[in-house]
Structure formats: C-alpha cells, structure tokens
C-alpha positions as CSV (number, residue, x, y, z in Angstrom):
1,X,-38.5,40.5,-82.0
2,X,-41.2,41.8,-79.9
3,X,-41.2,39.7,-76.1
4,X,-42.2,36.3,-77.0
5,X,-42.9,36.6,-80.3
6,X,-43.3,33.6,-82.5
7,X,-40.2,32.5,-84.5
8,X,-40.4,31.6,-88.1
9,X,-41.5,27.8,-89.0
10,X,-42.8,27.9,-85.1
11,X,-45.9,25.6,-84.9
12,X,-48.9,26.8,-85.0
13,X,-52.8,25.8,-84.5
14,X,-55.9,26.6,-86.7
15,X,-59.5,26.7,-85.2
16,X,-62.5,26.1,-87.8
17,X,-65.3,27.3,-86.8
18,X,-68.3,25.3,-88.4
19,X,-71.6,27.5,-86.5
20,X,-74.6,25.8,-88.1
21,X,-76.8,23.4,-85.9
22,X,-79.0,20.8,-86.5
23,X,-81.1,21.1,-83.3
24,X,-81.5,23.5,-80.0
25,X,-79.2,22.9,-77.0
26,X,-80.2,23.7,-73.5
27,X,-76.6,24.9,-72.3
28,X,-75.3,27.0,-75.5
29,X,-75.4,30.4,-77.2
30,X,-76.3,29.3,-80.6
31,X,-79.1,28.1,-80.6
32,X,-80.0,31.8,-83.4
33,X,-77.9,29.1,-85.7
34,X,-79.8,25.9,-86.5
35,X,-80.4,25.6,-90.3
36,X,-82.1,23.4,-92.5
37,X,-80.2,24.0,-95.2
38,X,-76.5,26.0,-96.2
39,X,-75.2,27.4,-99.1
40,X,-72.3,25.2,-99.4
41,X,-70.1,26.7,-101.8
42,X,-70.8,30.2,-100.6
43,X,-69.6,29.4,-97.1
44,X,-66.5,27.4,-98.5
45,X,-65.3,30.4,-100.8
46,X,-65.6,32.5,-97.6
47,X,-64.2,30.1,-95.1
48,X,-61.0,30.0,-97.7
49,X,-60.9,33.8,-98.0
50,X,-61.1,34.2,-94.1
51,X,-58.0,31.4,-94.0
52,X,-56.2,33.5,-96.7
53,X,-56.2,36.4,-94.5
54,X,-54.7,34.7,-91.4
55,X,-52.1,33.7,-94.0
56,X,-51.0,37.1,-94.7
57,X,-50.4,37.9,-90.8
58,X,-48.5,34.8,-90.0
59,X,-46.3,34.1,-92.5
60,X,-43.5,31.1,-92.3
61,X,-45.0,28.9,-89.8
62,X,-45.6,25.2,-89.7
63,X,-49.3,23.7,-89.3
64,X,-49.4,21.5,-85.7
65,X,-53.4,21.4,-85.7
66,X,-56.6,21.7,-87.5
67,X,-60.0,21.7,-85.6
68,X,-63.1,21.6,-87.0
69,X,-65.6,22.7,-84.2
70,X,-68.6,24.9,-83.8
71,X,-72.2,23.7,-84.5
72,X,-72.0,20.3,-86.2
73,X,-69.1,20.3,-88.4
74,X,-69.4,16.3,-89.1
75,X,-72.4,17.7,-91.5
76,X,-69.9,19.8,-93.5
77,X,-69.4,18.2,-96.9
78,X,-66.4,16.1,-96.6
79,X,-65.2,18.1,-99.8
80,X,-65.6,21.2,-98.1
81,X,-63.4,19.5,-95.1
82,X,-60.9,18.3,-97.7
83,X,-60.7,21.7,-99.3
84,X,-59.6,23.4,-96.3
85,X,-57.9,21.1,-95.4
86,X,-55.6,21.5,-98.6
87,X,-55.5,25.3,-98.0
88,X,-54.3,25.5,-94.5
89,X,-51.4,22.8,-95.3
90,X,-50.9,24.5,-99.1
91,X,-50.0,27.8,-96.8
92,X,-48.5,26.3,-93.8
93,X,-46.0,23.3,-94.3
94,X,-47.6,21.0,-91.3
95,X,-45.6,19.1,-89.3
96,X,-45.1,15.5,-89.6
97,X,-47.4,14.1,-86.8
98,X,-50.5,17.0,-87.6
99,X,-53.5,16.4,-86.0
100,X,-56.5,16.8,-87.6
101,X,-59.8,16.8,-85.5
102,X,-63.4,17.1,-86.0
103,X,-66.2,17.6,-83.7
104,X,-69.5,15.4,-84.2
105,X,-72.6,14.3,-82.7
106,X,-73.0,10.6,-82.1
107,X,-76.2,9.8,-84.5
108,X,-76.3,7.4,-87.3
109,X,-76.6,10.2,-90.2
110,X,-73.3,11.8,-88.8
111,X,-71.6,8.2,-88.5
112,X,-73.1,7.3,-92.0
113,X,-70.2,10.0,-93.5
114,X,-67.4,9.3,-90.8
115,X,-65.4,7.0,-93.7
116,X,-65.9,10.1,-96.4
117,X,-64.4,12.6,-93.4
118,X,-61.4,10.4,-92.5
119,X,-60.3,10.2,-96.6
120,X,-60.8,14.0,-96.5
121,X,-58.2,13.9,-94.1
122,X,-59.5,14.1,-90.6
123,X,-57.0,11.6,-88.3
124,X,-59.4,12.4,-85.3
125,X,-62.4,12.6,-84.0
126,X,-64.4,13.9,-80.8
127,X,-67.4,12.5,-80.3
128,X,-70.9,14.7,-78.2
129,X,-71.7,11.4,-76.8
130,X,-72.3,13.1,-73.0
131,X,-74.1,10.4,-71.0
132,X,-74.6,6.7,-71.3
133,X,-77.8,6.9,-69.8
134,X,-80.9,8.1,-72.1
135,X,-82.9,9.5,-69.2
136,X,-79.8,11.9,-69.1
137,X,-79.7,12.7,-72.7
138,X,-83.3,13.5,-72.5
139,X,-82.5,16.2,-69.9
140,X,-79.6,17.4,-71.6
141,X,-82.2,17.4,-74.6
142,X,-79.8,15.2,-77.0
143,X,-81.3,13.9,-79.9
144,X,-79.2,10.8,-79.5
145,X,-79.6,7.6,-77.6
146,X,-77.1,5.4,-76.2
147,X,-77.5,3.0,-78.2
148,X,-77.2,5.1,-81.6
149,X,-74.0,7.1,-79.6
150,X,-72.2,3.3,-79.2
151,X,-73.2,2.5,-82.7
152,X,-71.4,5.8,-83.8
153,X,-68.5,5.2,-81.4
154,X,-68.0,1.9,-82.8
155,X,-68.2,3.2,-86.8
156,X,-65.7,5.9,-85.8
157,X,-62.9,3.6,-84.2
158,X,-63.1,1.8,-87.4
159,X,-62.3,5.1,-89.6
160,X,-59.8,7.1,-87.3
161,X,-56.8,6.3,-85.5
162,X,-57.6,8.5,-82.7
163,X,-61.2,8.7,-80.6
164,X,-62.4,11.3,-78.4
165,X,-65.5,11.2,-76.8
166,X,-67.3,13.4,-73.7
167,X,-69.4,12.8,-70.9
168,X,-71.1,15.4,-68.4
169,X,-71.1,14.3,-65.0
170,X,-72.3,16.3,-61.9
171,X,-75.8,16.0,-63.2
172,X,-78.9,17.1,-61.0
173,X,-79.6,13.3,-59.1
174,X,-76.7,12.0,-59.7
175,X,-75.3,9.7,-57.3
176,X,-71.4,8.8,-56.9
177,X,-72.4,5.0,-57.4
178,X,-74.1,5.7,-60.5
179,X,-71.3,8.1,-61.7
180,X,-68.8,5.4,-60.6
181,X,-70.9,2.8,-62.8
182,X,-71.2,5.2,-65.5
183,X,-67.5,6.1,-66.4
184,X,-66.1,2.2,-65.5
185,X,-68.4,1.3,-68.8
186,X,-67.2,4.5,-70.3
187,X,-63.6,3.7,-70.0
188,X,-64.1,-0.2,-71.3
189,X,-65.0,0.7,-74.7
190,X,-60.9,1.5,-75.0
191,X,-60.6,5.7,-76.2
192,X,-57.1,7.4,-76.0
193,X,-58.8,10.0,-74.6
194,X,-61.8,11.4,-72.7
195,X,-63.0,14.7,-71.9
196,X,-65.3,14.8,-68.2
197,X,-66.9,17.8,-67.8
198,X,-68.9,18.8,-64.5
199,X,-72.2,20.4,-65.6
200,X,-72.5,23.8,-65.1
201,X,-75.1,26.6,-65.5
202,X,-74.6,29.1,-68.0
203,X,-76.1,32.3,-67.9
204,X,-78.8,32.8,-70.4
205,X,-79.6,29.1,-71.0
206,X,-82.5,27.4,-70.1
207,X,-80.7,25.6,-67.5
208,X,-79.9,29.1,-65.9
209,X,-83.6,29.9,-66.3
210,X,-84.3,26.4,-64.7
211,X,-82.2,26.6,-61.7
212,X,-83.3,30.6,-61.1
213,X,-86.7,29.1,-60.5
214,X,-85.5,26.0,-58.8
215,X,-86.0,23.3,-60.9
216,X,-82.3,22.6,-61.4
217,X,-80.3,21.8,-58.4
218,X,-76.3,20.5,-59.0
219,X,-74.8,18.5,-56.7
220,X,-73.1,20.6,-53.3
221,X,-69.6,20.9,-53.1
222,X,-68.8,17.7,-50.9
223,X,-70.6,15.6,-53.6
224,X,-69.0,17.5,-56.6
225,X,-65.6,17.1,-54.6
226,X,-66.3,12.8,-54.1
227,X,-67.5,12.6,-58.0
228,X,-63.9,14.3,-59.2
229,X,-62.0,12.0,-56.8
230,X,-63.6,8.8,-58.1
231,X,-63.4,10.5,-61.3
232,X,-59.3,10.5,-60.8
233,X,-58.7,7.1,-59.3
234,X,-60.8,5.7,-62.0
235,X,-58.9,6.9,-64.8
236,X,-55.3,6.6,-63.7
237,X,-56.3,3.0,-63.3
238,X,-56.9,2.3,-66.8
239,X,-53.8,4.5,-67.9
240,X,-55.8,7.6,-68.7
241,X,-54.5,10.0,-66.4
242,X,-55.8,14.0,-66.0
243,X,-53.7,16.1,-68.3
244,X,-56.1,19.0,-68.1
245,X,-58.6,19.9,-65.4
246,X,-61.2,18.1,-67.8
247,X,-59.4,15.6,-69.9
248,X,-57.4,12.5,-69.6
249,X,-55.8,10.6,-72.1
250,X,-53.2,7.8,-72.6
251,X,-49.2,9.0,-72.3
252,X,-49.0,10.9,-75.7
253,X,-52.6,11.1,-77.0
254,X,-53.1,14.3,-75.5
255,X,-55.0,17.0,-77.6
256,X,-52.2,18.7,-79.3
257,X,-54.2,21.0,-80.5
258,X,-55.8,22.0,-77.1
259,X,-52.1,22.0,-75.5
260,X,-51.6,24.8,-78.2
261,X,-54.7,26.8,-76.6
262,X,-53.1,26.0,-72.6
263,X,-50.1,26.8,-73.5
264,X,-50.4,30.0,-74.7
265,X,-49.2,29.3,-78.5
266,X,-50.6,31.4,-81.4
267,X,-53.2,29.9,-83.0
268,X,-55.6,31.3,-86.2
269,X,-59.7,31.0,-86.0
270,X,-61.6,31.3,-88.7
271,X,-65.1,31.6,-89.5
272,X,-68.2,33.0,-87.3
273,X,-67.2,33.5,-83.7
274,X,-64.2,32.3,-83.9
275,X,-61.3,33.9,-81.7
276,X,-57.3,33.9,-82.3
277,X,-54.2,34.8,-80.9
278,X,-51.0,35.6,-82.8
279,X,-48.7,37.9,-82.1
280,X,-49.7,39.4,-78.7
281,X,-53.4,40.3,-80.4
282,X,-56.8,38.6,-79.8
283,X,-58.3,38.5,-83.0
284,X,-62.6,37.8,-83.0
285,X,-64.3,37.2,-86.1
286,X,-68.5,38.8,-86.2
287,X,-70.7,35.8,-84.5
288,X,-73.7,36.0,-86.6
289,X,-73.3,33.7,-89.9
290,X,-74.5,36.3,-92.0
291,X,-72.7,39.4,-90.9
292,X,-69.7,37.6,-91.1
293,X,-70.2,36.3,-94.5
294,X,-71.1,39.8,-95.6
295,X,-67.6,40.9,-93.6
296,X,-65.8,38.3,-95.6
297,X,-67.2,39.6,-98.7
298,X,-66.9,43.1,-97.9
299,X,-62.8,43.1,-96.4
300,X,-61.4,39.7,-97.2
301,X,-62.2,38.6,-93.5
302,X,-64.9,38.3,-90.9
303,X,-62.5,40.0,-88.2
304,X,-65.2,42.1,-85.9
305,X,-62.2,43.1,-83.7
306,X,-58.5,42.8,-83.1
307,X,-57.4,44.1,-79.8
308,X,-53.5,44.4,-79.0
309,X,-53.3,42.1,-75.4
310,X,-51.5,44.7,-72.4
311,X,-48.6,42.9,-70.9
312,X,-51.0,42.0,-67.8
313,X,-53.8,40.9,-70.0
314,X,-51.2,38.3,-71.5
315,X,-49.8,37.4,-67.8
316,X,-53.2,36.7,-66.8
317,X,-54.5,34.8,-70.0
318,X,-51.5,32.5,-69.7
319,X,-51.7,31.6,-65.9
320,X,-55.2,31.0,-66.3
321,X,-55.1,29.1,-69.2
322,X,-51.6,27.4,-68.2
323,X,-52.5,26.1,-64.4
324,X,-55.8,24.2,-66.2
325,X,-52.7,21.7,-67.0
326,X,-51.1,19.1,-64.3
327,X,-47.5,20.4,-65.8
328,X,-48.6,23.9,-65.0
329,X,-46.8,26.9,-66.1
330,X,-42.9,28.3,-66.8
331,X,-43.1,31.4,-64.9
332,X,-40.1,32.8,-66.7
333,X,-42.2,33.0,-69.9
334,X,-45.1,34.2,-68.3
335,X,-42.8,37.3,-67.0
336,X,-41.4,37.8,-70.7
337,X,-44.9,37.7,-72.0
338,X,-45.7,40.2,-69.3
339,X,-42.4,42.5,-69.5
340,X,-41.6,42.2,-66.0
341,X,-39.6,40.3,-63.2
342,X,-40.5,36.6,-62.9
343,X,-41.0,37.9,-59.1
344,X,-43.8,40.2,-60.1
345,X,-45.8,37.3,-61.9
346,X,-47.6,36.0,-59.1
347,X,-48.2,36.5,-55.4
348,X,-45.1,35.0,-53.6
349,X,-46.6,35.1,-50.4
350,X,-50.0,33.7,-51.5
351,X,-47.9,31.1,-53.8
352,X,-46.3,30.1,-50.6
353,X,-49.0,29.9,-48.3
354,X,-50.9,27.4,-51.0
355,X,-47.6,25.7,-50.8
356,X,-47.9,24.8,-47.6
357,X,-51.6,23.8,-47.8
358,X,-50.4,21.5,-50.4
359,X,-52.1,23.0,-53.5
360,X,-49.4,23.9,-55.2
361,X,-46.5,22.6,-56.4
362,X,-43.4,25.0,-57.4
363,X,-39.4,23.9,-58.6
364,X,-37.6,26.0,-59.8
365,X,-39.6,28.6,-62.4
366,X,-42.0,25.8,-63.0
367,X,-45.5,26.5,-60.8
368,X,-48.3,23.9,-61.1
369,X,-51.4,22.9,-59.3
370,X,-51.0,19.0,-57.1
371,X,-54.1,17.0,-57.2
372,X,-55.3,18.6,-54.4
373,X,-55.7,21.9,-55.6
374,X,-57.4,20.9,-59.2
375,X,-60.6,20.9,-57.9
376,X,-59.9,25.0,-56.4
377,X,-58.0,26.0,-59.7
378,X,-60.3,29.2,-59.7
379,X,-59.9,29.6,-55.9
380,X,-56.2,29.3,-55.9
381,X,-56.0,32.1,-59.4
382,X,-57.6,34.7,-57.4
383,X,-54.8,34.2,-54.3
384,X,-52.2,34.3,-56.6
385,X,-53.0,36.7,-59.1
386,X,-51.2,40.4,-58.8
C-alpha cells in the first residue's frame, strides 16, 4: 500500500458537476456556459460514462457523498438526478447515513421541482440565496428577490431534511449594524447550516474590472475583522458554531461531503471542470461543455489531465485545506502523506512563535487555528509552511 493510500470499502465522495447557467454572474468563470436549451439524454449518457470510468480506478469503496454542483443543477431533470444517482450507489455500496446534495438558485421555477428532486433522491439542499436585501442582489446581479429566495426557502424545508443556504457579507457599504441585522433574520428562519462568505474580487470578473477602476471598494481590514467577530458571536448563540472558516452548522449537520474535501479524502468529479483526487493524483476533466463531451465520446472520459501529486504538493494541499477547519489537522498523516518526519511538516519555530501570539493551538500531533487566528488563516500558512 502506497503512503496513505485508501483502504478498500474506505468512504469516499463524488462531485457532479452540472456547468450550464441560466443567467451571467458578475463574480464567476462561466459565464461562456449559459444555455437556453441542453441535450438531455446526450449529457446523461456522457455524465454516466464519465462516472463509469471513475469506477474502474477506485474500485471497493463505499459512497459517503454525492454533490450536485456547477451551474444550476436544480434545472437538471430530476430523472437525470435519479439516474445518477442509481449509478454511483449501483457501483459504490453507500453508507448508511449518505448525503446527497444539490446546489440551487432560490427562484420559484427552481422551487417549483424541489418535491420531484427530493423523490429522485436528493436528502439536501444548498440554497444561492446571498443577501436578504434586494438592493444587494441587484449588485450581485441575482435574478432573485428576497421575497421569491424566502418563498424557495420555505418550499425546500418542506421537501428535504437538511437546508443549506448562503449569504455574502463584506459588501461595498456595508455597515456592521446592517450586517448584524441581516444575519439575526438569517439565522431565525431555523437552517442546520449556513455558509458566510466575505465578498471577494476575482480576477477577470466584472467586479475585478469594477474595483481596477474604482467603483468597487470592500470594506478595510478593521471593518472586515468587526463583521467576522459579530459574525461568530452571532452564530454560536443560536448553536450554529464555525466548523470551517465559512460555515457553521448545528453539532452534526456539518457538510460531510465538504469534510471529505478538508480533510484530504479521495473524492471522484465528474463532468466539465470538475477536479478529483484519489490515490495521490489530481484528476481535471476538459472545462468547456463541448470538448468534454467530445472527450467522453472519444475515450470513455472527459479527463484533460491527471497529474501524480509530489509528496510536498500533498503536504501543502492538506495543511491548506485541513487548517480551513476549527479541528485543524493530524500532523502525523500530513508527514505520511508527505514521506517525511512529522518534524519536517511545518515550521516549528514559526508554529511556536504563532503559539505564543495565540493563533494557534497545538496537543500533541493535532495543530489547529484558535479563533483568533481564523481571520489570518492565509497569514499564518505562509509562516508555517516549509
């Protein structure tokens, strides 16, 4: 067995990638992939051939997770959702508690087919919803209101036994009183989980153009810093404590399938874009719909490339990926992933010094970030890092 290789029947995660849009987004990369109209049963027959190869290269495992993510998987026929869903669980015996999640936008057409999606299968659901103000979905150029969001919220607590649902904070004009205001309604309409993100600008979006010019200003780093505290106090209160630097949830109704990304577990993606890990290699299938649908037809798969991980390419992926969590990371694993020492993971002297500054935590081989040093999780990975 190679260093940390998987044993048979280990769990394992499977990450759908849907990549078809309905409408532009300011702050994505796929805005090349908004359709009017899909070949349904041309993209299913593909989508099970891709599956069918991931099969082949992990064989004997049990199924922990499905997520359906990408563009706007809630417009997927439920049959199509069903099918693969059938596939995955026909090749990998899942586990008893699977969780099965899909991503959707909070409008009433999406809602309409939320009852059809759950008897396909789906137990969960994370919901776009973003802001509870509309001026704020107009600027994150959301073709939903609040008012059609709640309306889906409410039809998809009705359908599914667990909710998700986002909201971007940190927006340009944001005040802590109105953030404050914003997430206390947020939190009374009684999720398992949330996911908070801080807005940020990524490069080639319009909101990068925006902010190059200087029409986009985030809040400075003292404000950002206040909005994450309230953010914290706020949801420990209600019993959604952080588990992840973005997302809280109640004890046990934690994204198991997102604990298989930050932990550092194999996990199989399939369809356009999507990446995978198994077996110490990163696996990326071609990003355009149609030359990946040509890939499928032309190999059995849409894999574009799949690069064996170096021993300090794993080390790095899993610190980065592991200190995102509040239980942090098992530096003896990390130092089998990497075949070295568990001394020659990280910077002792660094990990001391942050220690002492109270931003990080360490007993024993377990190393994680305190509360303090959540909000510097990129600042305290460059200190540490060898």
């Amino acid at each position: 067995m190679q260093p940390d290789q998987a044993p048979a029947h280990a769990p394992l995660a499977l990450y759908v990638h849907w990549p078809f849009c309905v409408s532009k987004c300011p702050y994505c990369d796929f805005n090349s992939h908004v359709r009017d109209s899909v070949d349904q049963a041309a993209w299913l027959h593909a989508l099970l051939a891709d599956l069918a190869h991931e099969a082949t290269a992990l064989p004997g495992r049990r199924l922990a997770s499905i997520f359906f993510g990408g563009g706007t998987p809630s417009l997927m026929p439920p049959a199509t959702v069903a099918a693969i869903i059938e596939a995955a669980c026909r090749i990998w015996p899942p586990t008893g508690n699977i969780e099965i999640t899909l991503e959707a936008n909070p409008s009433s057409v999406e809602a309409a087919r939320f009852a059809d999606i759950a008897a396909a299968g789906v137990n969960r659901v994370s919901l776009g919803i973003q802001a509870l103000h509309d001026d704020a979905l107009a600027f994150l150029e959301r073709a939903h209101g609040v008012d059609e969001a709640l309306a889906a919220l409410d039809v998809a607590q009705r359908h599914f036994a667990r909710v998700s649902f986002d909201l971007i904070y940190a927006r340009p004009g944001q005040s802590l009183a109105g953030w404050e205001a914003e997430l206390t309604r947020a939190l009374s309409f009684g999720t398992e989980h949330l996911s908070l993100y801080q807005l940020t600008i990524e490069p080639g979006t319009r909101f990068a153009t925006l902010a190059a010019k200087g029409q986009l200003t985030l809040p400075d780093a003292d404000l950002s810093a206040d909005l994450f505290e309230t953010t914290q106090a706020l949801t420990r209160a209600v019993g959604l404590p952080l588990y992840e630097v973005s997302n809280h949830a109640r004890p046990g109704a934690e994204s198991r399938h997102n604990l298989t990304y930050w932990r550092y577990r194999d996990y199989a993606g399939i369809g356009p874009g999507a990446h995978g890990r198994r077996g110490g290699l990163a696996t990326v299938r071609r990003k355009k719909p149609e030359n990946w649908i040509a890939a499928v037809e032309r190999n059995g798969h849409g894999i574009e490339r799949e690069d064996a991980l170096t021993p300090d390419e794993r080390v790095t992926e899993a610190l980065v990926m592991g200190l995102r969590m509040r239980e942090g990371v098992d530096l003896a694993r990390i130092a089998t992933l990497g075949a070295r020492p568990i001394d020659a993971v990280v910077r002792a002297d660094a990990v001391s010094l942050l220690m002492r500054q109270g931003l990080l935590l360490r007993e024993g081989d377990r190393l994680a970030l305190t509360p303090a040093g959540i909000p510097v999780l990129d600042a305290v990975l460059r200190e540490i890092a060898i």
